[in-house]
C-alpha positions as CSV (number, residue, x, y, z in Angstrom):
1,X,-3.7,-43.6,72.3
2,X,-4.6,-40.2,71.6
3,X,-4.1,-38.0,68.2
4,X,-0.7,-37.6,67.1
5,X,0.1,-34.6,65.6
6,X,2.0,-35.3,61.7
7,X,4.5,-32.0,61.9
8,X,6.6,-33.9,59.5
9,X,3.8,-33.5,56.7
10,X,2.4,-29.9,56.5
11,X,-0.7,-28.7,55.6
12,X,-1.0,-27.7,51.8
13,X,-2.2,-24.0,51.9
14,X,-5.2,-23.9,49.6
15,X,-5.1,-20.2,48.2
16,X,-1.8,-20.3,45.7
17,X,-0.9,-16.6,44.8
18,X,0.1,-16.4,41.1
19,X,3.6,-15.1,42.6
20,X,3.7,-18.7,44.3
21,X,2.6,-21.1,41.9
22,X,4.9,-20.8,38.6
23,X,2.5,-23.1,36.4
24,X,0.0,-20.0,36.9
25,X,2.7,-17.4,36.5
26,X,3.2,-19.1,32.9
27,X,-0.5,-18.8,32.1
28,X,-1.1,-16.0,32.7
29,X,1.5,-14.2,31.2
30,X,0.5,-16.6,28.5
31,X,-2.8,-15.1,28.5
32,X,-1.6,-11.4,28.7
33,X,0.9,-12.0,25.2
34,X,-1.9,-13.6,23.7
35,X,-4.8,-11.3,24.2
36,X,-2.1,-8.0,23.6
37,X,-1.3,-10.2,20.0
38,X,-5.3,-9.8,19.4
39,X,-5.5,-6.4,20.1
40,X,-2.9,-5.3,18.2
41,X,-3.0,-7.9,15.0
42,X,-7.2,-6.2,14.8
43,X,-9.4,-9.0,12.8
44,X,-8.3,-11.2,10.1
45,X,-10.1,-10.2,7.2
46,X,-10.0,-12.4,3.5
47,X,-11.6,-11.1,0.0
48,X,-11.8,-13.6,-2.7
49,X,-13.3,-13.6,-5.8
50,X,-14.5,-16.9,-7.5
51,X,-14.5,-16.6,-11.7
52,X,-17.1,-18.8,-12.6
53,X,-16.4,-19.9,-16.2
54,X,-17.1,-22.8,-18.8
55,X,-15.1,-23.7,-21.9
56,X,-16.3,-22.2,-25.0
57,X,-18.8,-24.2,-27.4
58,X,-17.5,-24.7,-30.4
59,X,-19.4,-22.9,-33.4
60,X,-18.9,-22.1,-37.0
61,X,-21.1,-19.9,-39.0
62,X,-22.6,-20.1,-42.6
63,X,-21.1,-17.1,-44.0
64,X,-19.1,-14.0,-42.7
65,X,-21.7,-11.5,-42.5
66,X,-23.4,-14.0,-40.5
67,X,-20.4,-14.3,-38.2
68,X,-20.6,-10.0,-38.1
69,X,-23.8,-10.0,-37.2
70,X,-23.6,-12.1,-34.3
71,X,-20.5,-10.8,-32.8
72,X,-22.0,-7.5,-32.9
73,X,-25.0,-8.6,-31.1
74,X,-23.4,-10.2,-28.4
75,X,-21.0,-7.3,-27.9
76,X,-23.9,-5.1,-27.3
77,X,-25.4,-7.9,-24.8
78,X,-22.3,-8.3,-23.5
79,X,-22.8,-5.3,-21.0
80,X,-25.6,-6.8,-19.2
81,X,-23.8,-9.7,-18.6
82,X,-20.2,-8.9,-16.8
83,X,-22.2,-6.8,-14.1
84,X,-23.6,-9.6,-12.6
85,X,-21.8,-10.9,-9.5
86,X,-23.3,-12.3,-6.4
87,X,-21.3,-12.0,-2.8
88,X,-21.3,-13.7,0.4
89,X,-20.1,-12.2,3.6
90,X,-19.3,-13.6,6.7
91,X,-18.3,-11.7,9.5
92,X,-17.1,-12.5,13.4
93,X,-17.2,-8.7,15.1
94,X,-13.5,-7.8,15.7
95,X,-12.1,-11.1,15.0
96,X,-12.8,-12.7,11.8
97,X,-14.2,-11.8,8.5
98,X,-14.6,-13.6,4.6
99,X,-16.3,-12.2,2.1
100,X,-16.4,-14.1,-1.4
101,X,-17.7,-12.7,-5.1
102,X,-18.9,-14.6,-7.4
103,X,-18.2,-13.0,-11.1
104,X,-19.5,-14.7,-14.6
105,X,-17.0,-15.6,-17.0
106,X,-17.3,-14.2,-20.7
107,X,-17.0,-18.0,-22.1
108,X,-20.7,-18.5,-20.2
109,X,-22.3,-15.1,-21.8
110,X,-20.9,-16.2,-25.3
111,X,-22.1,-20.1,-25.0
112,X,-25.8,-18.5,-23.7
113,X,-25.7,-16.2,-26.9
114,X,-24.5,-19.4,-29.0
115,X,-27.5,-21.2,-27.6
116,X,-30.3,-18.6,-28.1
117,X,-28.8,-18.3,-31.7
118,X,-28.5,-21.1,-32.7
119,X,-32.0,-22.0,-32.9
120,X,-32.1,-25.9,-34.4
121,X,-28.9,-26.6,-32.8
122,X,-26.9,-27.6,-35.2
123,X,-23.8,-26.2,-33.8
124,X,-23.8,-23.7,-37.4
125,X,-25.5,-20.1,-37.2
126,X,-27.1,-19.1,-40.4
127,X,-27.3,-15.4,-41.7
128,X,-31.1,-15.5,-40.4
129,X,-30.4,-16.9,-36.9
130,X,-27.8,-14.4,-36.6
131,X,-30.2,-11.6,-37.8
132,X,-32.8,-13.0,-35.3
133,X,-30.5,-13.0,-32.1
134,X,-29.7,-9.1,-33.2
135,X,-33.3,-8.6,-33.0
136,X,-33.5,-10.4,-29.8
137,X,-30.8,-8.3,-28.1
138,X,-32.1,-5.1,-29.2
């Protein structure tokens, strides 16, 4: 009873070569399209910008001059309002980036200049409210 030798079942080799083993061939090849598709596509880059807005409140005004007057005023404040923006960025070095910007709608300039007119609000801006926000915005 000694040790039989199994010839019938060889020995599995243990170092595959990637020529050998077509699982690994598929891999890598694979991993060579894929990384080649990287290089050449560079980083995926988005830009969006957000428009952040409200619907107008509704106002009337006592008389037409009072109208004038206020519609002049907020023209002139107007300016100081559509340059302000805020922006995020988000970056992933070579690979990803996002950048958002957040502008103000004019309906939110003209319901902040409705508000500070409108000083018992009453949803009606008088002559002397109106010549009071002018004043203000000067």
């Amino acid at each position: 009873m000694g040790v039989e030798s199994r010839s019938e079942f060889p020995m599995r080799k243990t170092g595959w070569a990637a020529s050998e083993c077509p699982d690994m061939k598929t891999r890598l090849s694979l991993l060579i399209v894929t990384l080649t598709a990287m290089a050449a596509a560079g980083c995926i880059h988005t830009e969006e910008t957000v428009v952040r807005d409200a619907p107008r409140v509704p106002v009337e005004f006592e008389t037409e001059t009072a109208g004038r007057i206020f519609y002049e005023a907020l023209s002139r404040s107007n300016s100081e309002y559509s340059h302000r923006e805020s922006s995020a960025d988000v970056e992933v070095p070579f690979v990803f980036g996002h950048k958002t910007r957040t502008v103000r709608g004019p309906n939110l300039a003209f319901n902040e200049a409705v508000q500070r007119a409108d000083t018992n609000h009453d949803g009606r801006i008088t002559e002397t409210e109106a010549r009071i926000y002018a004043d203000q915005v000067r």
